[in-house]
C-alpha positions as CSV (number, residue, x, y, z in Angstrom):
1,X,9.8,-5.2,-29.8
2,X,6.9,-7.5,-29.2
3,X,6.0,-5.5,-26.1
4,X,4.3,-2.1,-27.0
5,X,4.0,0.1,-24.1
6,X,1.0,2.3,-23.9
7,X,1.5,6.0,-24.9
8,X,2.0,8.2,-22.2
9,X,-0.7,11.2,-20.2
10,X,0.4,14.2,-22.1
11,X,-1.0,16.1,-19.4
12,X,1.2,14.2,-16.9
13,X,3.3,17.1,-15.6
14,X,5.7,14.3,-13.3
15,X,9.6,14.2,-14.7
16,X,9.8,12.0,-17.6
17,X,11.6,9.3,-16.1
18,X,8.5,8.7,-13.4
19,X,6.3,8.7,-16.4
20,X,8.3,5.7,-18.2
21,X,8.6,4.0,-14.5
22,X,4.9,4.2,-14.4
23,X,3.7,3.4,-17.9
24,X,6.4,0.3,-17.2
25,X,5.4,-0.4,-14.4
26,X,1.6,-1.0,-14.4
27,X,3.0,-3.4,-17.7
28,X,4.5,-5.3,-15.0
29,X,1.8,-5.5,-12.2
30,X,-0.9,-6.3,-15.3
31,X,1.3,-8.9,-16.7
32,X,1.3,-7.5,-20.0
33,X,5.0,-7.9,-19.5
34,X,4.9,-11.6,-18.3
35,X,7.4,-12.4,-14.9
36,X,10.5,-13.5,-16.5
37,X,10.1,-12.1,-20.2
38,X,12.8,-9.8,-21.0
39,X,11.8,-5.7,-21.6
40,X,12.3,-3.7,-24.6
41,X,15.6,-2.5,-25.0
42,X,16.9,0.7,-23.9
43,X,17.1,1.9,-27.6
44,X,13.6,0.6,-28.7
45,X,12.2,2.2,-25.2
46,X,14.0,5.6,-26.3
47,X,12.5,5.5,-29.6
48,X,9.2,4.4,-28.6
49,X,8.8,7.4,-25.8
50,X,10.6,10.1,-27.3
51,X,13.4,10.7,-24.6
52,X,16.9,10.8,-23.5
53,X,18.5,7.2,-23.0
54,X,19.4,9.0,-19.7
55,X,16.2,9.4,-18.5
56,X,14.8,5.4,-19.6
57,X,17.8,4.2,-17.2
58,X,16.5,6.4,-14.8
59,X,13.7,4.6,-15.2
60,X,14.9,1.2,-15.3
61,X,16.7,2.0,-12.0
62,X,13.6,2.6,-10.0
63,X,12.3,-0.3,-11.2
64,X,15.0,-2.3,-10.3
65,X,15.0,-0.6,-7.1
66,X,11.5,-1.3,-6.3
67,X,12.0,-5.3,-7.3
68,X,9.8,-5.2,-10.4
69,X,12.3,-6.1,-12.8
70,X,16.4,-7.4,-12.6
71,X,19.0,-6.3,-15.1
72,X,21.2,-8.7,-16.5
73,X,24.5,-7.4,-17.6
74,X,25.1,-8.6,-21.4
75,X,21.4,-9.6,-21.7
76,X,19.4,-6.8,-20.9
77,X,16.3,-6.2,-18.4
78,X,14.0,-8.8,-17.3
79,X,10.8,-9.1,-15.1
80,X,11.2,-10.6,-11.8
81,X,9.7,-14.4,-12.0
82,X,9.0,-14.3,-8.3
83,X,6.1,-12.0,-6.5
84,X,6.8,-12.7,-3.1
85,X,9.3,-10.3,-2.6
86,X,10.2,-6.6,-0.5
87,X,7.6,-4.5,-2.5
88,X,6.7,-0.4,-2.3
89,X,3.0,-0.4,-1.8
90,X,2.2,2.8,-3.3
91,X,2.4,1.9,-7.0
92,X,-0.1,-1.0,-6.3
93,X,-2.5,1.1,-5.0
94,X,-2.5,4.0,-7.7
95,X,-2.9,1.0,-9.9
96,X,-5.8,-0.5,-8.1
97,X,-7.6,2.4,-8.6
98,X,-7.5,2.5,-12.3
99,X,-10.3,-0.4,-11.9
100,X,-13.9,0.4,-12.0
101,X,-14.3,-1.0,-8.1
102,X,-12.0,-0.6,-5.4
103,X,-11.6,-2.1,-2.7
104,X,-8.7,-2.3,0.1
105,X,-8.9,-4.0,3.2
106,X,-5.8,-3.2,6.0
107,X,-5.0,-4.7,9.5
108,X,-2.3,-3.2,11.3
109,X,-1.2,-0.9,14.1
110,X,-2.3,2.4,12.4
111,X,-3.5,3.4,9.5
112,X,-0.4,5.9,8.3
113,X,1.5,4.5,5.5
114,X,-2.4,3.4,3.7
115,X,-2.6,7.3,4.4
116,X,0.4,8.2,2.4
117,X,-0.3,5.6,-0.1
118,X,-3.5,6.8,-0.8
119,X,-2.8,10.6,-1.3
120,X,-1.5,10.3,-5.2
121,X,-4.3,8.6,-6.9
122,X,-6.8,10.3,-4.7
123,X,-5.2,13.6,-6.5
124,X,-5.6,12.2,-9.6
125,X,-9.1,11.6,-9.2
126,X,-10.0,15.3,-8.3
127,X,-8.5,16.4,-11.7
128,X,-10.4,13.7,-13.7
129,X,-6.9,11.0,-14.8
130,X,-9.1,8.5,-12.3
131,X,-12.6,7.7,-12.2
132,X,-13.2,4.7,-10.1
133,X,-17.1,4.2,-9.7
134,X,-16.9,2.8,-6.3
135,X,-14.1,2.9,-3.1
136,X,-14.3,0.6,0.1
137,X,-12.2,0.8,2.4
138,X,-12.0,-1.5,5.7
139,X,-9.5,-0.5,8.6
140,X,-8.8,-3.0,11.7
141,X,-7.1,-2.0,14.1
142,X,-6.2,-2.2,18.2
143,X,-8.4,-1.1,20.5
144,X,-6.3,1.1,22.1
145,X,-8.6,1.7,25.4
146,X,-7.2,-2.1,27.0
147,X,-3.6,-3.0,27.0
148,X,-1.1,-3.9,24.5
149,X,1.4,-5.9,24.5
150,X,3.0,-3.2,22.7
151,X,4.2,0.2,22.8
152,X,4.9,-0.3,26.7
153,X,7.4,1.2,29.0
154,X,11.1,0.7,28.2
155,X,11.7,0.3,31.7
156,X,9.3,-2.2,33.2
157,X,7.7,-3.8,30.0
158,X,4.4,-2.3,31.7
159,X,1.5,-0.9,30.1
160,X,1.2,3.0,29.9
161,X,-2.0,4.9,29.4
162,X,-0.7,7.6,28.2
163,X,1.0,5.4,25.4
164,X,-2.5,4.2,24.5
165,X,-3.8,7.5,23.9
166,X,-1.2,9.0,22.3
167,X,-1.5,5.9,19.9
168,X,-5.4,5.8,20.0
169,X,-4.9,9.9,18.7
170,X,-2.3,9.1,15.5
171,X,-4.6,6.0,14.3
172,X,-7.9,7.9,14.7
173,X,-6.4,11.0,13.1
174,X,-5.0,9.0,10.0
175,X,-8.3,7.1,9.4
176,X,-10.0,10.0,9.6
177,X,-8.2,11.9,7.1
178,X,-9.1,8.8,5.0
179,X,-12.9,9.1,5.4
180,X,-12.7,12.8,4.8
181,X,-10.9,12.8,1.8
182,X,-13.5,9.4,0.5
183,X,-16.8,11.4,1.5
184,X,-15.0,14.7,-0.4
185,X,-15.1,12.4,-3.6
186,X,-18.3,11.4,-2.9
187,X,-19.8,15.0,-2.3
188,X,-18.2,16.5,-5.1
189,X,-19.7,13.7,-7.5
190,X,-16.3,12.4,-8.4
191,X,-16.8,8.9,-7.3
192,X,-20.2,7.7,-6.5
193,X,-19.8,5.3,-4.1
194,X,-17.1,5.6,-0.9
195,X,-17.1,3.9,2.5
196,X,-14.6,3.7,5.3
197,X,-15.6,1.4,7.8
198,X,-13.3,1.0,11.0
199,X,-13.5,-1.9,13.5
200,X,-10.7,-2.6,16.3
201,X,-10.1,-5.8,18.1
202,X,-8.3,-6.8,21.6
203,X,-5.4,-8.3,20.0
204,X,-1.7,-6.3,19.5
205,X,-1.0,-6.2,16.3
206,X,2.7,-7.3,15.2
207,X,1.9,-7.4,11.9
208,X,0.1,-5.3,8.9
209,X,-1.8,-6.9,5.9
210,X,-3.1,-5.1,3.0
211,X,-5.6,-6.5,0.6
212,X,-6.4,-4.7,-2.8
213,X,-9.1,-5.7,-5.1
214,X,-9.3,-8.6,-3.8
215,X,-6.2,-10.0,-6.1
216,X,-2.9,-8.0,-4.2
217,X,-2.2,-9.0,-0.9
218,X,1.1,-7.0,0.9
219,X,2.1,-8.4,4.1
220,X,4.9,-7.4,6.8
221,X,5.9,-7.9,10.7
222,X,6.4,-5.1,12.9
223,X,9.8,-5.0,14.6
224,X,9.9,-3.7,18.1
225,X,12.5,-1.5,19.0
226,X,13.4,1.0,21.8
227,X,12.0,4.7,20.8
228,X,11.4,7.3,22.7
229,X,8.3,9.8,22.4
230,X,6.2,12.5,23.9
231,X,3.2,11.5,25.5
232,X,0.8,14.2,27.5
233,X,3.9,16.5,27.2
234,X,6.4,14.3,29.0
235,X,9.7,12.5,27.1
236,X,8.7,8.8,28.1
237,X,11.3,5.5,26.7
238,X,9.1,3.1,25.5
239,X,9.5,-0.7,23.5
240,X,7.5,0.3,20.3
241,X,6.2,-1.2,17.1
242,X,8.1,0.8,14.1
243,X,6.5,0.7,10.7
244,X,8.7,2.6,9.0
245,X,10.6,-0.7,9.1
246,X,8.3,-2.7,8.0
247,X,9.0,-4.6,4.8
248,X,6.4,-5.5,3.1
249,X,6.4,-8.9,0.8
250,X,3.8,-8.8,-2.7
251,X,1.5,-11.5,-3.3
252,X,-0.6,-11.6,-6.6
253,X,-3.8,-14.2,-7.8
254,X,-2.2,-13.1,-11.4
255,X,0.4,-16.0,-10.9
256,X,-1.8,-18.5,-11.5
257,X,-4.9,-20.3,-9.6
258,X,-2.7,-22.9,-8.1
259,X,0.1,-20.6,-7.4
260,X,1.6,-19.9,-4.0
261,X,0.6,-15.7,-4.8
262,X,-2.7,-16.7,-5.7
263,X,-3.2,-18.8,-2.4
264,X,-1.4,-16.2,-0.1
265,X,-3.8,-13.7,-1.4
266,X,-7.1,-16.0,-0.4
267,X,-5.7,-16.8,2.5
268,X,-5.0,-13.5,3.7
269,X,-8.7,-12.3,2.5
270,X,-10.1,-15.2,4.3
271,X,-8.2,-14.0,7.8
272,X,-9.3,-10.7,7.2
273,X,-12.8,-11.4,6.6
274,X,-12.6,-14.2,9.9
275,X,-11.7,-11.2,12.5
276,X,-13.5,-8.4,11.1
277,X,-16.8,-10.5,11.4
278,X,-16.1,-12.3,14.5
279,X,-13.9,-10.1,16.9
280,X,-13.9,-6.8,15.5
281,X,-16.1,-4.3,17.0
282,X,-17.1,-1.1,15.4
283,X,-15.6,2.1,16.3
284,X,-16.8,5.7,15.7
285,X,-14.0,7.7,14.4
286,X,-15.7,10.6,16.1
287,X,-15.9,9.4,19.5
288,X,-20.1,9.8,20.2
């Protein structure tokens, strides 16, 4: 095969088949495997890391599953040509930190799924399989203390205070589990250099961005659906913006200079950069 795969962590202790998603994977994202160029197949990838056939279409399912690559019946695997399509976030990220600098700007409503996202290779850094030299990370996000145009009462559209703060409560509690867990790495001398810097704006946010190293850009709306939630101990039937439905489209600068990935990714650091030094005020996570 032309492609050689590097050799897996032996100290990984995930199931096989993640291991061979991963090692595939970050292949993919570092165009080592080029978009469109077909992947080993399943026999050389069996040979090459030592398991079950089972477990490399296990592996090639995820894949699949997580748009990275489309299988072809008769003529085997292939990488996807296009970027901008639905893509899982948290494969990116681990990857972004395998760089010597990291850096990941998001806008959206809160600061939850970057949360998630950032749990794994933040593990992997305390037992030593990541050593990034540097981590900045810039959050912007509603002011929750003026109105929004969303999450509002379900039965008058109107604005709710107590929907504000329980908001203003979840997006201060996720970004500061982020700067905890940055200043741990930075206290126990695992990564020199971490920030987390939070500004908010007056704007409603119907949309969230993520920027990574400066050459990923993930973008996705936030629909607005009827929920209903707890707020200062009362059930209250609100319009609300739902992540957790939020599918997020992948933009890369590795296309190409003049490619439609490479602009998107510009263009979206260029917004970023527009608000957070115009509109944005700072924000202490602490309240003081």
């Amino acid at each position: 095969m032309t492609f050689v795969p590097d050799p897996l962590d032996p100290d990984d202790d995930r199931p096989p088949y993640e291991q061979v998603a991963s090692s595939l994977g970050a292949a993919i994202r570092t165009r080592k495997i080029a978009p469109g160029e077909k992947l080993p197949s399943q026999k050389e990838l069996t040979e090459h890391y030592g398991f079950a056939r089972a477990t490399i279409q296990r592996a090639l399912r995820d894949l699949e599953d997580e748009g990275l690559v489309v299988s072809r019946k008769g003529s085997g695997v292939f990488v996807r040509n296009r970027t901008e399509r639905p893509a899982g976030l948290r494969p990116y990220v681990e990857q972004a930190f395998a760089a010597a600098d990291v850096t990941i700007d998001f806008a959206g409503f809160s600061s939850e799924t970057l949360h998630g996202a950032l749990q794994e290779p933040l593990d992997k850094i305390r037992i030593g399989r990541l050593t990034p030299s540097s981590i900045k990370v810039r959050i912007l996000v509603p002011d929750m203390a003026v109105p929004q145009a969303a999450p509002v009462r379900r039965e008058d559209c109107g604005d709710d205070e107590r929907l504000r703060l329980r908001m203003h409560e979840i997006m201060t509690g996720y970004a500061r589990s982020i700067r905890d867990s940055m200043a741990e790495l930075s206290h126990l001398g695992l990564v020199p250099d971490t920030s987390v810097d939070v500004r908010v704006h007056s704007g409603t946010q119907f949309f969230k961005l993520y920027v990574i190293n400066g050459a990923d850009a993930f973008f996705g709306y936030y629909p607005i659906k009827p929920n209903k939630v707890v707020a200062q101990g009362a059930p209250v039937e609100i319009y609300d913006l739902v992540g957790k439905d939020t599918v997020l489209f992948h933009h890369s600068v590795n296309d190409g200079e003049s490619s439609s990935g490479t602009q998107q990714v510009q263009q979206a650091s260029m917004w970023f950069d527009s608000v957070w030094n115009t509109i944005a005020r700072g924000f202490d996570l602490d309240g003081h």
